[in-house]
N, C-alpha and C positions, 0 to 999 in steps of 0.2 A: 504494500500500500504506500508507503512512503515513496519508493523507485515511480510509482505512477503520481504521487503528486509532486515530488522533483522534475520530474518532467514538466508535467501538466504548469507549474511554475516559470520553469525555464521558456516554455513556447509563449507563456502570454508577458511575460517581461519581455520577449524581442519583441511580440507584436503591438506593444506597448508605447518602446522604445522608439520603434519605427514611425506608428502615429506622431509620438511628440514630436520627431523629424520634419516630417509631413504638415504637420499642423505648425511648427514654426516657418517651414517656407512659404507656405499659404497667406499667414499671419504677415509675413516680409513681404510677399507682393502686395498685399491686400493695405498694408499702410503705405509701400511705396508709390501706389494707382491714388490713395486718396489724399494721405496725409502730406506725402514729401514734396507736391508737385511744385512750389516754388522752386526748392534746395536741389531738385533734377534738374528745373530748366533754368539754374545759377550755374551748373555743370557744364549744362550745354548737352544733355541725355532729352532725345523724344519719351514719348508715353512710353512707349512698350519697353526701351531700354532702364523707363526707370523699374518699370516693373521686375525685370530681370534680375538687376542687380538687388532691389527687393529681396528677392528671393531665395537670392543665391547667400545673401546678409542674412537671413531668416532659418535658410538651412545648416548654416553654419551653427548662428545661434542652438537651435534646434539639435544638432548634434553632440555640441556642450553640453546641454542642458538632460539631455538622455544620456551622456555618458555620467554625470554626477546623480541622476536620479535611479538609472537603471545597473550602474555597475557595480557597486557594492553588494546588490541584491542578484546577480549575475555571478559574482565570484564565491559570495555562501553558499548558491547550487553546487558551484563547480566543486567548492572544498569538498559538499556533500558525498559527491559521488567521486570521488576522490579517497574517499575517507571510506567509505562502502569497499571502494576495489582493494585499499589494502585490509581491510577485516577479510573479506572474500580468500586473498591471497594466504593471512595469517591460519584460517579456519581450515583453508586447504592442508598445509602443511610444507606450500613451497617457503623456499628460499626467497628472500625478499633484497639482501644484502644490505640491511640496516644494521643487523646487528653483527658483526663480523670481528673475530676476533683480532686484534690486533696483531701484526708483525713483529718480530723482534729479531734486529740482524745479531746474528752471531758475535758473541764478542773475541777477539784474537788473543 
Protein backbone atom coordinates (compact mmCIF):
# COMPACT_ATOMS: atom_id res chain seq x y z
CA UNK A 1 0.00 0.00 0.00
CA UNK A 2 2.56 2.53 0.70
CA UNK A 3 4.65 1.40 -2.87
CA UNK A 4 1.07 2.46 -4.43
CA UNK A 5 0.71 5.61 -2.67
CA UNK A 6 4.41 6.78 -3.33
CA UNK A 7 3.77 6.53 -6.41
CA UNK A 8 0.37 7.77 -6.60
CA UNK A 9 2.29 10.96 -4.86
CA UNK A 10 5.14 11.01 -7.07
CA UNK A 11 2.63 11.24 -10.43
CA UNK A 12 0.46 14.13 -9.01
CA UNK A 13 3.58 16.23 -7.79
CA UNK A 14 4.82 16.30 -11.55
CA UNK A 15 1.52 16.85 -12.77
CA UNK A 16 1.27 19.53 -10.24
CA UNK A 17 4.44 20.96 -10.99
CA UNK A 18 3.84 21.03 -14.40
CA UNK A 19 0.52 23.09 -14.09
CA UNK A 20 2.34 25.75 -11.86
CA UNK A 21 4.80 26.00 -15.05
CA UNK A 22 1.92 26.25 -17.31
CA UNK A 23 -0.18 28.52 -15.33
CA UNK A 24 2.95 30.83 -14.68
CA UNK A 25 3.46 31.26 -18.56
CA UNK A 26 -0.17 31.90 -19.16
CA UNK A 27 -0.14 34.39 -16.10
CA UNK A 28 3.22 36.13 -18.08
CA UNK A 29 1.56 36.56 -21.30
CA UNK A 30 -1.67 37.31 -19.95
CA UNK A 31 -0.06 40.43 -17.91
CA UNK A 32 2.33 41.10 -20.63
CA UNK A 33 -1.07 41.51 -23.41
CA UNK A 34 -2.73 43.71 -20.61
CA UNK A 35 -0.74 45.11 -18.17
CA UNK A 36 2.86 45.98 -19.68
CA UNK A 37 1.69 47.42 -22.98
CA UNK A 38 3.20 50.81 -22.20
CA UNK A 39 6.86 49.40 -20.97
CA UNK A 40 6.74 46.90 -24.50
CA UNK A 41 6.06 49.71 -26.70
CA UNK A 42 9.10 51.84 -24.50
CA UNK A 43 11.11 48.68 -25.99
CA UNK A 44 10.00 49.14 -29.02
CA UNK A 45 8.29 45.15 -28.98
CA UNK A 46 4.78 44.80 -31.18
CA UNK A 47 1.79 43.06 -29.40
CA UNK A 48 2.45 39.72 -29.94
CA UNK A 49 6.35 40.02 -29.15
CA UNK A 50 5.32 41.51 -25.86
CA UNK A 51 3.33 38.63 -25.25
CA UNK A 52 6.19 36.39 -25.88
CA UNK A 53 8.40 37.60 -23.83
CA UNK A 54 5.57 37.54 -21.31
CA UNK A 55 5.69 34.31 -21.37
CA UNK A 56 8.80 33.08 -21.61
CA UNK A 57 9.24 35.60 -18.19
CA UNK A 58 6.28 33.74 -16.66
CA UNK A 59 7.79 30.27 -17.50
CA UNK A 60 10.76 30.99 -16.05
CA UNK A 61 9.07 32.23 -13.17
CA UNK A 62 6.86 29.31 -13.10
CA UNK A 63 9.80 26.94 -13.12
CA UNK A 64 11.27 28.47 -9.82
CA UNK A 65 8.41 28.57 -8.22
CA UNK A 66 7.65 24.60 -8.83
CA UNK A 67 11.18 23.72 -8.23
CA UNK A 68 10.96 25.28 -4.60
CA UNK A 69 7.20 24.07 -4.02
CA UNK A 70 7.53 20.63 -5.61
CA UNK A 71 11.10 19.58 -4.90
CA UNK A 72 11.48 18.91 -1.46
CA UNK A 73 8.35 16.85 -1.69
CA UNK A 74 9.95 15.07 -4.97
CA UNK A 75 13.14 14.11 -3.09
CA UNK A 76 11.16 12.49 0.32
CA UNK A 77 9.47 10.18 -2.44
CA UNK A 78 12.77 9.42 -3.82
CA UNK A 79 14.50 8.88 -0.20
CA UNK A 80 11.34 6.71 0.15
CA UNK A 81 11.99 4.39 -2.36
CA UNK A 82 15.36 4.46 -1.82
CA UNK A 83 15.17 3.50 1.46
CA UNK A 84 12.57 0.51 0.41
CA UNK A 85 15.27 -0.86 -2.04
CA UNK A 86 17.82 -1.14 0.55
CA UNK A 87 15.57 -2.97 3.22
CA UNK A 88 14.52 -5.03 0.13
CA UNK A 89 18.40 -5.62 -0.54
CA UNK A 90 19.02 -6.08 3.52
CA UNK A 91 15.96 -8.67 3.88
CA UNK A 92 17.34 -10.42 0.94
CA UNK A 93 20.53 -11.28 2.29
CA UNK A 94 22.67 -9.73 -0.48
CA UNK A 95 25.75 -7.86 0.00
CA UNK A 96 25.17 -4.25 -0.10
CA UNK A 97 28.95 -3.07 0.52
CA UNK A 98 28.08 -0.73 3.24
CA UNK A 99 29.35 -2.58 5.75
CA UNK A 100 32.64 -3.81 4.76
CA UNK A 101 35.24 -4.65 6.63
CA UNK A 102 38.04 -2.66 6.71
CA UNK A 103 41.68 -3.36 5.01
CA UNK A 104 44.71 -3.59 6.81
CA UNK A 105 48.06 -3.44 4.97
CA UNK A 106 50.50 -5.72 6.32
CA UNK A 107 52.95 -4.28 8.46
CA UNK A 108 56.91 -5.15 7.41
Amino acid sequence: MNRLLASTLALLNGLFALLIILFGGLFGWAAAVTEFQRLARSWGLSYDQAGLVGAIIGLGIGFVAAVLINGPLALLVHMLQELKGIREQLASGKETGLARKPQVEPRI
